[in-house]
C-alpha positions in Angstrom: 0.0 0.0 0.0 1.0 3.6 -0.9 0.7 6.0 1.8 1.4 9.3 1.5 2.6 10.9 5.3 2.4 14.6 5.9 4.7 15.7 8.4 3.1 19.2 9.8 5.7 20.0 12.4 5.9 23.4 10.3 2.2 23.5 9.8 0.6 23.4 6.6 -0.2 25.8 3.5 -1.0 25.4 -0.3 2.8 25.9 -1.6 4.2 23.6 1.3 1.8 21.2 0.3 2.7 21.4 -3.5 6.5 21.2 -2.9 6.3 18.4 -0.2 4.0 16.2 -2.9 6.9 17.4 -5.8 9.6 16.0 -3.4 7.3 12.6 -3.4 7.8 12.6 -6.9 5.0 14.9 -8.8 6.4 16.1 -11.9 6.4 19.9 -11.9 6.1 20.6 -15.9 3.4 18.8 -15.5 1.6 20.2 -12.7 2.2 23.5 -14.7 1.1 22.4 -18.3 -1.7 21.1 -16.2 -2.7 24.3 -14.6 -1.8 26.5 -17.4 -5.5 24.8 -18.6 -7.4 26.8 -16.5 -7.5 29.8 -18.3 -6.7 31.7 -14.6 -3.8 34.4 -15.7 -1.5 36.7 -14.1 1.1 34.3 -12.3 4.0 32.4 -12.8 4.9 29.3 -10.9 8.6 28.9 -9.3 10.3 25.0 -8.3 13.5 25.1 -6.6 15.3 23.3 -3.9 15.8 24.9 -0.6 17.7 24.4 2.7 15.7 25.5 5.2 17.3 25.0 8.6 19.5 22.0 7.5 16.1 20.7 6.0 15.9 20.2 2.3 13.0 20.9 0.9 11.4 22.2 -2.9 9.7 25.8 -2.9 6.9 26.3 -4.4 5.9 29.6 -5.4 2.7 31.4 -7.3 4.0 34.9 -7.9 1.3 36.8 -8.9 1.4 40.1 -10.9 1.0 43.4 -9.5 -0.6 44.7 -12.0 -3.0 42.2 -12.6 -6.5 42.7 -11.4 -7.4 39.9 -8.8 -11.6 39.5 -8.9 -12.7 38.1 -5.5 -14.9 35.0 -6.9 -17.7 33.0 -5.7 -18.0 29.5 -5.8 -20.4 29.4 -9.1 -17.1 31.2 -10.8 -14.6 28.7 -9.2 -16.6 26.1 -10.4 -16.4 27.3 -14.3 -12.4 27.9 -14.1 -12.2 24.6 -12.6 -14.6 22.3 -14.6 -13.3 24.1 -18.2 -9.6 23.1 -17.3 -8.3 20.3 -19.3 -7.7 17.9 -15.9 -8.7 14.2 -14.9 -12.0 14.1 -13.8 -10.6 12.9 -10.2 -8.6 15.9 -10.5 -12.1 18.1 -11.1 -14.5 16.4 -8.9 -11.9 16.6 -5.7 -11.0 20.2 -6.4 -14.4 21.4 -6.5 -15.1 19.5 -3.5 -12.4 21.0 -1.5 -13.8 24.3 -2.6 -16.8 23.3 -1.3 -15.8 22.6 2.1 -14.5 25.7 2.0 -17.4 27.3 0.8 -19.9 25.7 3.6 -17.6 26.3 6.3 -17.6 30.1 5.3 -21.3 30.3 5.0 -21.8 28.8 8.1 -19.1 31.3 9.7 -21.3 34.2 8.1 -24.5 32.8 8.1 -25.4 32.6 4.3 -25.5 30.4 2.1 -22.5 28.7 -0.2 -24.3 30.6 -3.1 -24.0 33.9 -1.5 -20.0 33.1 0.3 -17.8 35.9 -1.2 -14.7 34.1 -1.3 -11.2 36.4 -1.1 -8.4 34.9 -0.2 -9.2 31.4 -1.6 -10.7 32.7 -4.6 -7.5 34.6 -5.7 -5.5 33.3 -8.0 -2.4 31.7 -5.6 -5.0 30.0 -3.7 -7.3 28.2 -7.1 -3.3 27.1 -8.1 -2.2 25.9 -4.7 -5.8 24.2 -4.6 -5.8 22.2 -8.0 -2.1 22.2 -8.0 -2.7 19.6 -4.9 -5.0 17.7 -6.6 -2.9 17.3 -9.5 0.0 16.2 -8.1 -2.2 13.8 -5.9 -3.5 12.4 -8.9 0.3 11.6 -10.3 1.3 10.2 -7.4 -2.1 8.5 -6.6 -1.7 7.4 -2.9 -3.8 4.5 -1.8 -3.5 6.3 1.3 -3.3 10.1 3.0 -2.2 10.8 6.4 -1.0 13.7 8.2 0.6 14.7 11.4 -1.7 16.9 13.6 -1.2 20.7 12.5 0.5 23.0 15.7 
């Protein structure tokens, strides 16, 4: 069995979770030509090897531009960007249910409805690419099995 271990002692965020699954052995030109499908632009994606601390690691960066406008979405938009992307279907159907989560737990935080949730940070673009860009590489690597460390 294949089980993929996340090691939170540093916590956990979108490009930490991209570069840890790119050290397990996703392929980064194709997480890119992958997300380059989702007609989302104004960023560029960065993969390098780091030593953090005496720990090597690969950064993963979304740089976004400054000059780009940034729309806060909601979910019915995330939704289109994701299911017109050239992806797996696995890749679709758990992205837009992660987005989902998401969207209930703000609704229930704000007390409206996952129609109505605004989304900012998580609708920008870093966060649709650190999203689907997790997906992706899950998909490559295709665990029979997640599990993570508890987050500090």
């Amino acid at each position: 069995m294949k089980t993929l271990y996340f090691d939170c002692f540093c916590g956990a965020a979108g490009d930490m979770i991209v570069g840890a699954l790119i050290d397990a052995g996703a392929d980064f030109e194709t997480l890119k030509k992958s997300l380059d499908t989702l007609g989302v632009d104004g960023y560029t994606l960065s993969c390098e090897k780091i030593n953090k601390h005496g720990t090597m690691a690969t950064k993963f960066d979304v740089h976004v531009d400054d000059e780009h406008d940034h729309p806060h979405r909601h979910l019915r938009h995330i939704v289109e960007i994701i299911e017109a992307g050239d992806l797996p279907d696995g890749v679709k159907e758990a992205s837009l249910e992660t987005f989902r989560r998401i969207a209930e737990c703000e609704a229930e935080v704000h007390g409206t409805t996952i129609e109505k949730v605004h989304f900012h940070e998580v609708g920008a673009v870093d966060s649709i690419v650190d999203i689907v860009g997790t997906h992706v590489a899950l998909h490559q690597l295709h665990p029979e099995k997640i599990v993570s460390s508890a987050l500090h």
